[in-house]
Structures are given as structure tokens and as C-alpha cells.
N, C-alpha and C positions, 0 to 999 in steps of 0.2 A: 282666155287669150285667143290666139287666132283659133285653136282649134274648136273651139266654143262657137266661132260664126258661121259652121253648116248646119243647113235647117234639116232636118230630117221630115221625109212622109209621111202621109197616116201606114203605108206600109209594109210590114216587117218591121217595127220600131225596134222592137227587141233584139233582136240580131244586130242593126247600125248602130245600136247602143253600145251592144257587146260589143261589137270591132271598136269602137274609142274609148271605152274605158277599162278593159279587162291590160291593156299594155301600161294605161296608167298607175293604175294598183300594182302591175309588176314592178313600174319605176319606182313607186314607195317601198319594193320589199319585198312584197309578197311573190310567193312560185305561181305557177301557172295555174293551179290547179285552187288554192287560195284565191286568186286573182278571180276565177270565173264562178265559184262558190260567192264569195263577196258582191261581184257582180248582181248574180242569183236575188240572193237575200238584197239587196237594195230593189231591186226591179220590181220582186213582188213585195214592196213595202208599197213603194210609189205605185202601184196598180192597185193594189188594196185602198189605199188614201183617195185616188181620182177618182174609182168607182163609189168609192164613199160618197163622196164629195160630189159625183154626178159632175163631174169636168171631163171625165174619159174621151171623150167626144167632142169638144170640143173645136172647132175647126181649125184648119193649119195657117186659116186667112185671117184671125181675129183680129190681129193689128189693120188690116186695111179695114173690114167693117168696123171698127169703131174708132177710125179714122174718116173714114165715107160718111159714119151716121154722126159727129160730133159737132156739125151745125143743128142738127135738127134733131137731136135728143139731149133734152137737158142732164139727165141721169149723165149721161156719155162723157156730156162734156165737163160736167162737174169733177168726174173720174181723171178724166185727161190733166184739167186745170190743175188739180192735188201735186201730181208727178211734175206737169212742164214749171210748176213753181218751184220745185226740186234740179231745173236743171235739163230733164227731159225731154228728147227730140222727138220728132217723127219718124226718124229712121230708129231712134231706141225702140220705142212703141211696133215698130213693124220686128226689129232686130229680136225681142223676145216674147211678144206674144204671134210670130206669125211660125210659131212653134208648135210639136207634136206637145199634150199635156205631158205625157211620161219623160219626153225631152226636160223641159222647164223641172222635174220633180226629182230625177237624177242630178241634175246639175245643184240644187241644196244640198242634197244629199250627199255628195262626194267634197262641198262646201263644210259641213257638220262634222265630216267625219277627218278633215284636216285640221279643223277647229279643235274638234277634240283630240287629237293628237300630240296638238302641240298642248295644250292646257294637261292632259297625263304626263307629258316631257317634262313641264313647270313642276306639277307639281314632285311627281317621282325622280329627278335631276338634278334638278335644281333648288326641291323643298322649297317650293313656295305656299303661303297658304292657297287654300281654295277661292279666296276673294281676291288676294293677288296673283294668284292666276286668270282668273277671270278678268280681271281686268288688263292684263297682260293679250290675253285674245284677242281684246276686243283692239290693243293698238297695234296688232297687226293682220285683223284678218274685217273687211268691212262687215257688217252688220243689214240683214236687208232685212225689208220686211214694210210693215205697214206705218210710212212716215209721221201719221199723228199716233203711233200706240208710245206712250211713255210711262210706262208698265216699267221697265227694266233702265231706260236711259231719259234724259229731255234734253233738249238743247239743241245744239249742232252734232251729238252721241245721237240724237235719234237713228232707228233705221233706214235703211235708203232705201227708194224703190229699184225694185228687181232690173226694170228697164234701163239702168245706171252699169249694170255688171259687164260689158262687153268693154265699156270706154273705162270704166275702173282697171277690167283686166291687159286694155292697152296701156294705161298709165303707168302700172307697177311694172310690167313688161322696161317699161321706156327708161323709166327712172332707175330701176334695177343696173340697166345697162350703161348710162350716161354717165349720172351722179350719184354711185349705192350710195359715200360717206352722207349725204348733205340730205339725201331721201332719208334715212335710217335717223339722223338726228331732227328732222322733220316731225317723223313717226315719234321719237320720244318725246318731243314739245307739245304737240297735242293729246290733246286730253282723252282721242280716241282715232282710229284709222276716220272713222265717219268723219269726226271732228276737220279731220285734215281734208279728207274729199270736198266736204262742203267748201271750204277756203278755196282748194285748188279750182272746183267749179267756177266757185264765182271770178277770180283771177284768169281763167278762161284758157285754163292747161291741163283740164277733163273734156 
């Protein structure tokens, strides 16, 4: 949501991290002291993972360069083509890769662990199975990730690209607000949150 649209530097990441998400985890629950522990432990996952991964470094302008170079790199633009057929602007493209890496690696990560949340709620609560839980997540929390992997979904369930998450998180914002009853009966007509994004995109209310 809005607060997801400041871009952070290459530095001090970790500190501007901590000031937006350690108040977040308090609003889930958690005391002060859980809250910056939790923090902790996600931060050094996402650091571990980019230096793995050799992203750590990655620049804070990546959306404009591979926005500048997608006439003139086929690689680039073949990349871009995937997404903007999904829907994807230029201002998405600049919105989440002109980001810090540990930016972009938190923001899954606090994605995963509300995902899982609610899927422990289902299951321990509400005794659903494990598979009706899971599919339960998936109609209310979108799905990102790599839009041809159909490993786990296919269809209009595929995943979305990450570039989608800033106008996704204005949507639910909107509709939350306007129309819960008609959004929420939405959400159970399709066959998954993605399911319905895709629709609302192409109708041109994403």
C-alpha cells in the first residue's frame, strides 16, 4: 500500500527497513521487543539469499537501465515483453526494481509470513484441511513470482509479476474501502486472488 511506495538508498538500508517494519509487526501483535527480533531474523535471511544470489549490489536504478537499454538489448526486452503482457507499466518497472535488493526481499518476506498466518488460522480455527487451506491463501492473498512457472498453478492462478504489487496493493486498499461486500464475493467466484487480478487488469480497474 502507500507505505510500500518509498524507495530506500543503497544506505543504511537496514535501519529504514527497521523504522517500517518493526511498528508493522507490533500491529500484528507482536511486543516491541518480538517485533525487532522478528525484524532481525528476516533481514539476515534476505542478506544471506542476495549475497547468495550475487544481487546484493545491485543498483537502485535498475528500472531505468533496463528501461534505457530495452530498444537495444534483445535479452532486456524479451524480459520486459513477459511482464508488460501481464499488464505491466513503466512506472511498475521503475516502482519495483528501482529499489534497494534487501528492499524488494523484505517486502516477500513479510508477504510469506502473512500468508502463513492466515493458512495456521485455517488450519488450527477453522480445521481445514491442509489443501483447503492452501487454496484458501491463495483466494485471498495474490501469488507472485515467475508468470510462466506452473509448477504449483496454470491458468489465470499463475503467478504475477512482482511489478504488479504496488497497483495490486492500491486495489485491495480501494475496494476494501468502497465495496468490501461485492469485493469479498468477488474473491470467492474466483478460482484464485490472481484469478481475479487478471480479470480486474484487463477491465482496466488495476
Amino acid at each position: 500500500m502507500g507505505v510500500f511506495s518509498k524507495l530506500f538508498g543503497a544506505s543504511d538500508i537496514q535501519t529504514q527497513l527497521e523504522k517500517l517494519y518493526v511498528p508493522m509487526f507490533q500491529m500484528m501483535g507482536m511486543t516491541t521487543a518480538k517485533a525487532k527480533s522478528t525484524f532481525r531474523d528476516l533481514y539476515r535471511q534476505a542478506e544471506n539469499e542476495a549475497k547468495a544470489e550475487g544481487s546484493i549490489n545491485l543498483p537502485t536504478n535498475l528500472g531505468d537501465v533496463l528501461l534505457q537499454n530495452e530498444g537495444s538489448r534483445p535479452e532486456t526486452q524479451s524480459m520486459l515483453a513477459k511482464r508488460r503482457k501481464e499488464g505491466v507499466r513503466d512506472e511498475d518497472i521503475r516502482w519495483w526494481m528501482n529499489r534497494h535488493e534487501l528492499d524488494r526481499k523484505m517486502m516477500t518476506k513479510f508477504d510469506d509470513m502473512s500468508k502463513f498466518a492466515l493458512f495456521l488460522k485455517l488450519l488450527q480455527e477453522d480445521r481445514l484441511s491442509e489443501e483447503e487451506a492452501g487454496r484458501q491463501v491463495k483466494k485471498y492473498f495474490p501469488i507472485f513470482g515467475d508468470s510462466d512457472d506452473t509448477s504449483t498453478s496454470s491458468g489465470d492462478d499463475r503467478p504475477l509479476p512482482f511489478e504488479l504489487k504496488d497497483r495490486i496493493n492500491f486495489y485491495v486498499q480501494a475496494r476494501s474501502q468502497k465495496d468490501p461486500a461485492k469485493y469479498k464475493e468477488d474473491m470467492a467466484r474466483s478460482s484464485s486472488f490472481n484469478d481475479l487480478i487478471r480479470k480486474e487488469i484487463k477491465a482496466g480497474n488495476v
